[in-house]
C-alpha positions in Angstrom: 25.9 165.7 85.5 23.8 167.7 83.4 20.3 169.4 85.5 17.7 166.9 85.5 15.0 169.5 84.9 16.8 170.5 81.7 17.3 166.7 80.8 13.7 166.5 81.2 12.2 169.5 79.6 10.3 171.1 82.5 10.6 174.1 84.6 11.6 173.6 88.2 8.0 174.4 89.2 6.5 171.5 87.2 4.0 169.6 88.8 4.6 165.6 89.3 1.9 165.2 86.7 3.7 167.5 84.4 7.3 165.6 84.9 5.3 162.0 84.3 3.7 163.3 81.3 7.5 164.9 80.3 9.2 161.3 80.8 6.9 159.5 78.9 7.0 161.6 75.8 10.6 161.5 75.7 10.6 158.2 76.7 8.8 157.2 73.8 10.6 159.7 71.3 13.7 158.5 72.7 13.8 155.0 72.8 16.7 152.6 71.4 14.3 150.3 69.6 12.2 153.4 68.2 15.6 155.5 67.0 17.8 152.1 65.9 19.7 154.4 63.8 20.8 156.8 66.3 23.7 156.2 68.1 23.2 158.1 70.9 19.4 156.8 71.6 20.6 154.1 74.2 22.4 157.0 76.2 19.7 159.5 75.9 17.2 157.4 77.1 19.3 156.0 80.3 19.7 159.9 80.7 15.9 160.6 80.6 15.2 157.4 83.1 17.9 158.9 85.3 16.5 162.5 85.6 13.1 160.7 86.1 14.0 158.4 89.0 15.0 161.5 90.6 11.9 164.3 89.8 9.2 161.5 89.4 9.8 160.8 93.1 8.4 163.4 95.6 10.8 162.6 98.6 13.9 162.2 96.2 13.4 165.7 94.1 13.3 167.5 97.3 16.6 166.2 98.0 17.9 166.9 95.0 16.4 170.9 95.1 18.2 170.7 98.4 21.3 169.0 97.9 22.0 169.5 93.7 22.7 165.6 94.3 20.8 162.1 93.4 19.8 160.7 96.4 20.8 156.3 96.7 17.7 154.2 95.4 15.1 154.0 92.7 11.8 154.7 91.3 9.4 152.0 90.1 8.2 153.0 86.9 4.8 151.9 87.6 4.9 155.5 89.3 5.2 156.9 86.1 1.7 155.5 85.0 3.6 151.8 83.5 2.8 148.7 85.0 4.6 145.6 84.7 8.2 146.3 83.4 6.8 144.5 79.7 4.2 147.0 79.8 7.1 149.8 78.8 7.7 147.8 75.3 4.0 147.7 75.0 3.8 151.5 75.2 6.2 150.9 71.8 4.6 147.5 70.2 1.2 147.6 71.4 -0.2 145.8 74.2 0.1 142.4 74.2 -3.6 140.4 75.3 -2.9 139.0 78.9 -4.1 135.6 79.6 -7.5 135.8 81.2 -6.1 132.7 83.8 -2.5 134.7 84.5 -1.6 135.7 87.8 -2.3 139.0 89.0 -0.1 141.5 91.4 -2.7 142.5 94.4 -2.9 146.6 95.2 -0.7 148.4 97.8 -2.2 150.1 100.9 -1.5 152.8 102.7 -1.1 153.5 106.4 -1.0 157.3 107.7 0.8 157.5 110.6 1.1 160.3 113.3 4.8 161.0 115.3 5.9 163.7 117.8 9.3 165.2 116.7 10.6 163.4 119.9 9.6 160.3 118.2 11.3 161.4 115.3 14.3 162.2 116.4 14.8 159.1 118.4 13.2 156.1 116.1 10.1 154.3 117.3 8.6 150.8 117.0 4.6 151.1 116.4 1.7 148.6 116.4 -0.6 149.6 113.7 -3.4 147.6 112.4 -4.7 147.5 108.9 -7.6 145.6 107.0 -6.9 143.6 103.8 -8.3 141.9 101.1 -6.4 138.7 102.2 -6.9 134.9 100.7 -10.4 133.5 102.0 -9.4 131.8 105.0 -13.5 129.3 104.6 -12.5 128.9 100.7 -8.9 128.9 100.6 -9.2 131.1 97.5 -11.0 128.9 95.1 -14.3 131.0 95.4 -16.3 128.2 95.8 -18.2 126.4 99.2 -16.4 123.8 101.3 -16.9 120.4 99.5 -17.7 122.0 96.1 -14.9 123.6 93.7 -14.7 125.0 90.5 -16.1 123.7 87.2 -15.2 124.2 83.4 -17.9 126.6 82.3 -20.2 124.8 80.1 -20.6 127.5 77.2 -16.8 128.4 76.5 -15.8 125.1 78.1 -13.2 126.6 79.5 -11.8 128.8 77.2 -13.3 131.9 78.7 -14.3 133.4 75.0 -16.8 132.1 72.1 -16.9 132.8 68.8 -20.3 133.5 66.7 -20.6 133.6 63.0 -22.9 136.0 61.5 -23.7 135.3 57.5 -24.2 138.8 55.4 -24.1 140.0 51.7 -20.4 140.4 52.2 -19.7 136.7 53.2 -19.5 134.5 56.6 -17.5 137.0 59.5 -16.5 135.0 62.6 -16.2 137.4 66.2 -14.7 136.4 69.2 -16.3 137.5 72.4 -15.6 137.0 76.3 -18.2 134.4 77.0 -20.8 135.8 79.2 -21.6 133.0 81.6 -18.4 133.0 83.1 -16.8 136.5 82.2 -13.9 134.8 80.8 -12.5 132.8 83.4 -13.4 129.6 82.2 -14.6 128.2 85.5 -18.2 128.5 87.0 -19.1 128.9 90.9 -21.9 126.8 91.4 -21.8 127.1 95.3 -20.3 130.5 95.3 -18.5 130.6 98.9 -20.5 132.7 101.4 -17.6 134.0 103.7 -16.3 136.0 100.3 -19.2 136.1 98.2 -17.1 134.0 95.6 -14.4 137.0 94.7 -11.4 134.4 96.5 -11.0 136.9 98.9 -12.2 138.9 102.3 -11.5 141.7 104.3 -8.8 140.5 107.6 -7.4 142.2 109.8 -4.1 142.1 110.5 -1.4 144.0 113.0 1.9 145.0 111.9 5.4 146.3 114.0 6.6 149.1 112.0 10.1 150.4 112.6 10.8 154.0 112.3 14.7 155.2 112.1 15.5 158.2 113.6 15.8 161.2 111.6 12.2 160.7 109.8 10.5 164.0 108.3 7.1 164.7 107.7 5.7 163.1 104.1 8.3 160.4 104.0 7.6 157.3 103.2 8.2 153.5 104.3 7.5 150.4 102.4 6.7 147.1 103.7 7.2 145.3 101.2 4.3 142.3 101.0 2.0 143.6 103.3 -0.7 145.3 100.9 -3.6 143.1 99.7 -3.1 139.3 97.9 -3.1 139.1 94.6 -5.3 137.4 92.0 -5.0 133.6 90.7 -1.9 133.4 92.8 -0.4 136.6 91.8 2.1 137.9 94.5 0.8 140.2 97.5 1.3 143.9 96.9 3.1 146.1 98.8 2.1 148.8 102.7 3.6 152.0 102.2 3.6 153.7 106.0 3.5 157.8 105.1 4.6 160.0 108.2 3.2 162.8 109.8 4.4 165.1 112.3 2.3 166.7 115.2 3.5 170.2 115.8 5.6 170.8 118.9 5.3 173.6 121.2 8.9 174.7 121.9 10.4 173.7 118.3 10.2 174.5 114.8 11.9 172.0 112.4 13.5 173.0 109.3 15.0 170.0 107.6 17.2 168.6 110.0 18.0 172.0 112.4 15.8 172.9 114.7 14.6 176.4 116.1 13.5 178.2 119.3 13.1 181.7 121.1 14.6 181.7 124.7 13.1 184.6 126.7 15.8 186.6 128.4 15.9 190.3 130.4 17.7 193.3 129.5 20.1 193.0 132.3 21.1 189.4 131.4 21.4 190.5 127.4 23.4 193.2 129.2 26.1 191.5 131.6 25.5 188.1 130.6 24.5 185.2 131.6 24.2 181.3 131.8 20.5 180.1 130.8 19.2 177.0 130.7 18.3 175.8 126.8 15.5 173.2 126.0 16.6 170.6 123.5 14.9 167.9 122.6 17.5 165.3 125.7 16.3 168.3 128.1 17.6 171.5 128.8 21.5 172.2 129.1 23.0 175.0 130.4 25.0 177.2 127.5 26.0 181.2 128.3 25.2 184.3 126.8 27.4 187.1 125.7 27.8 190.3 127.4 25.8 192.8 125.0 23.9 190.7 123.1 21.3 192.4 121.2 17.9 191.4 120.5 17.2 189.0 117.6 21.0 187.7 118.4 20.9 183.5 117.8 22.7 180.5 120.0 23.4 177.7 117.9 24.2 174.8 119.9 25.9 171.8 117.7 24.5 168.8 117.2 21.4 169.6 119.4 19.1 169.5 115.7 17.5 166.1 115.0 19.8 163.3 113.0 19.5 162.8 109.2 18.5 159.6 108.0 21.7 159.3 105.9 23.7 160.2 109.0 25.2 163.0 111.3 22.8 165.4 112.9 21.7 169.3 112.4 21.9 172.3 114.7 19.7 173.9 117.3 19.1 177.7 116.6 18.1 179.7 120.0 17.0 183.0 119.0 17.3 185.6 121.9 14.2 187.6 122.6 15.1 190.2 124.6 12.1 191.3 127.2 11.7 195.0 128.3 9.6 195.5 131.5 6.2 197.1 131.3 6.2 198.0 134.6 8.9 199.2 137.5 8.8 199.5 141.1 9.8 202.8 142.1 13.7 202.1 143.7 13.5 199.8 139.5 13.0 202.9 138.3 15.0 205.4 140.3 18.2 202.7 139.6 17.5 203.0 135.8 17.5 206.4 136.2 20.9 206.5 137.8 22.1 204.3 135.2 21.5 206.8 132.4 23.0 209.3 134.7 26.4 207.8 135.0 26.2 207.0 131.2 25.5 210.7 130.5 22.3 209.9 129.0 19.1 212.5 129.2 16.3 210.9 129.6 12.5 212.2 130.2 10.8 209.2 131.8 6.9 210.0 130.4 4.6 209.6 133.5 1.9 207.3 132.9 -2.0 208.1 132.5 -4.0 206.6 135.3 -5.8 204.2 133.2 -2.7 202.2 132.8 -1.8 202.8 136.4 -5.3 200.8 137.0 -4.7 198.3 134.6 -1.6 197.7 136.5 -3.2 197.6 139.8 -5.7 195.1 138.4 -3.3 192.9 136.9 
């Protein structure tokens, strides 16, 4: 599998609006219909579409600077500035005129929504509410007031465009124009509706359950597919994409899917060892520490990271911070003193100033 940067002609710094505008280039250099003599156009351009599925898609090219791996699904090329899938021969052909009467998709929302890493870790079911531009619920998305409806506009009548001839020197031109009583629909509101001002549609409010798996990272993404606003002239609804935050914990730092903490500990248990007690994110567990450890030395406890969406689960690192008393009762200090004694250590213990014997006293 060759490097989807190199495939696509960009550095591995590019911006996303650098790798949209790289795809689209080649996409158009590339294509099977543009190179018909070129037998390798139709793989060429499945390798550009490939390489762009991946980069184009914020969440997926992290995984792939990760992992050197495609992760499993897909992008929608409207991402890459294209709407409708015809709309990619039309970038070729020329745009074809849509019917002023077609159908239209309705827009996509978006929710931001704010987790705790122990939310994360174990999956949660929210209640969120949005607000929509939903179907008139007085109109029924005709536009128009209860007992009234619709009518063919009188000027186009009904074909939404009229045509003028102007006479000159040259001869008789004829121009087509979107007729301006209606503004091309075809239809005139005479009793526009007064719930939605005649648009077909008005702002509800609507409550949703979202699911969230465990394992979710911060700037992820869910869609719920349906759930954005309705469409035009019966078009389908669009689509809610849920983006996730995290709030930052006190005791852990995440890092992918491993976690990682600093476990205060004395010199005498870095010295002899010990058994400490270890937050996690189930509660703490007990795990032991070496004889000798050093400072900076790290735990890592199995398993105890948070769980990756595709499956399994990362580590917990514990890194040992070693605490050196400030001050010492006098028998503290005579017993340290013994103890460089018997390791034939010479030590000259500096006396402190009597400033910082008052700021000890006041402490």
């Amino acid at each position: 599998m060759r490097d989807y940067y190199t495939v696509l002609g960009v550095d591995r710094g590019a911006s996303q609006d650098e790798i949209k505008q790289a795809f689209r280039r080649l996409a158009r250099q590339f294509h099977p219909d543009v190179k018909k003599d070129d037998p390798q156009a139709d793989e060429r351009f499945k390798e550009i579409n490939e390489a762009y599925q991946v980069l184009g898609d914020p969440e997926r090219r992290a995984h792939y600077d990760r992992f050197g791996t495609a992760p499993s699904g897909g992008t929608d090329l409207r991402d890459a500035g294209f709407g409708p899938f015809e709309d990619i021969f039309d970038m070729f052909f020329g745009r074809r005129e849509r019917p002023r009467d077609a159908p239209e998709r309705g827009a996509d929302l978006r929710y931001d929504l704010e987790l705790s890493l122990e939310e994360a870790a174990s999956g949660v079911e929210r209640t969120i509410e949005i607000t929509r531009l939903d179907t008139c619920p007085a109109c029924f998305g005709t536009g128009a007031e209860r007992g009234s409806a619709p009518e063919t506009c009188d000027t186009c009548r009904g074909a939404g465009e009229v045509r003028y001839s102007q006479r000159t020197v040259f001869g008789t031109f004829g121009q087509v124009t979107t007729c301006p009583s209606c503004g091309g629909t075809g239809k005139i509101i005479r009793r526009p509706c007064k719930r939605c001002d005649g648009s077909g549609r008005a702002e509800i409010s609507r409550t949703l359950s979202v699911k969230i798996p465990p394992g979710v990272d911060a700037g992820m993404r869910l869609r719920m597919a349906d759930e954005g606003e309705s469409g035009f002239r019966g078009g389908p609804r669009g689509d809610l994409y849920v983006f996730v935050h995290l709030r930052a914990h006190p005791v852990f730092e995440r890092r992918g899917r491993d976690l990682f903490t600093t476990l205060p500990i004395s010199i005498v248990q870095a010295a002899l060892g010990d058994e400490v007690q270890v937050p996690t994110l189930e509660g703490p567990v007990a795990h032991p520490i070496p004889a000798g450890v050093q400072p900076g030395a790290a735990l890592t406890l199995k398993g105890k990271g948070m769980p990756d969406t595709r499956g399994g689960r990362g580590d917990l690192y514990v890194r040992l911070d070693v605490r050196v008393p400030t001050s010492l009762r006098p028998e503290e200090r005579q017993a340290l003193l013994q103890f460089a004694k018997l390791r034939g250590e010479q030590v000259k213990p500096q006396r402190k100033k009597l400033s910082d014997k008052m700021k000890d006293l006041l402490q």
